[in-house]
N, C-alpha and C positions, 0 to 999 in steps of 0.2 A: 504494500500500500504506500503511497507516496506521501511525502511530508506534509501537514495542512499546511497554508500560502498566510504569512498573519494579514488580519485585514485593519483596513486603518478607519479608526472611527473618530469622527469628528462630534457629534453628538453623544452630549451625557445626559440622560432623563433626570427630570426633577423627581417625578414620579414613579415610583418602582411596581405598585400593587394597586391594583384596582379591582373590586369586587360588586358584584350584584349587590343591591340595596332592594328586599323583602321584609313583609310582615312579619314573618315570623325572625330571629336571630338564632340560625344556623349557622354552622359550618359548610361552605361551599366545596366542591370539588377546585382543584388546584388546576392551572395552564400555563409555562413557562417560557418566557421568549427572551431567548438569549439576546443579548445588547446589539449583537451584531444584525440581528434580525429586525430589530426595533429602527437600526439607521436605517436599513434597507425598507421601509415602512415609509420612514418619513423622507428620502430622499425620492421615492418615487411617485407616493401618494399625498406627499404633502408639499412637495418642489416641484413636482409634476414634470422630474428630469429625464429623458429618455434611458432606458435599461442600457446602452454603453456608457452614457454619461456617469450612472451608478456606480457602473463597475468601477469607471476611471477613478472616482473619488474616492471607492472602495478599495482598490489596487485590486483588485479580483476579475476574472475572466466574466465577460458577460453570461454562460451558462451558467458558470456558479452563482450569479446574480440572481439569476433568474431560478434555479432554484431556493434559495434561499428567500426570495419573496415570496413563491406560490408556499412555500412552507410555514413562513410567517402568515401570511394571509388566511391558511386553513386550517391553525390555530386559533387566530383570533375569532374566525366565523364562527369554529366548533363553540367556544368559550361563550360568546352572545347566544348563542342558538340554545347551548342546553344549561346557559346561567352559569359560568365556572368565571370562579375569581383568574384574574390574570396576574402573574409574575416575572417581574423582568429581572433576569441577571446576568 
């Protein structure tokens, strides 16, 4: 298996945990998005940067980009969809 490539992150979240707000005070199920996944969030869907533009700033190959969004993004869908707190690390 080949070395991971380190990726270069410009963006630090103020906010690390976000969770469903219900009537009742439960314990939610857990969803974790690695920091790296959280730039790749907001470089694309919040900068509206095109997927090489990402990578560029990422240092990372556009496929790896691009994986790494559809993976972020179907985390966070799962997480709203079936109510799971979110955690960024």
């Amino acid at each position: 298996m080949r070395p991971r490539k380190e990726r270069t992150l410009n963006f630090h979240p103020e906010h690390r945990y976000f969770t469903p707000i219900t009537e009742k005070q439960i314990m939610h199920e857990e969803c974790s998005l690695k920091h790296e996944e959280i730039e790749a969030i907001k470089l694309k869907d919040l900068e509206n940067l095109d997927q090489k533009q990402c990578a560029l700033s990422m240092k990372i190959s556009q496929p790896t980009f691009h994986r790494m969004l559809k993976q972020a993004r179907k985390k966070i869908a799962s997480a709203l969809i079936k109510g799971h707190s979110i955690r960024i690390i």
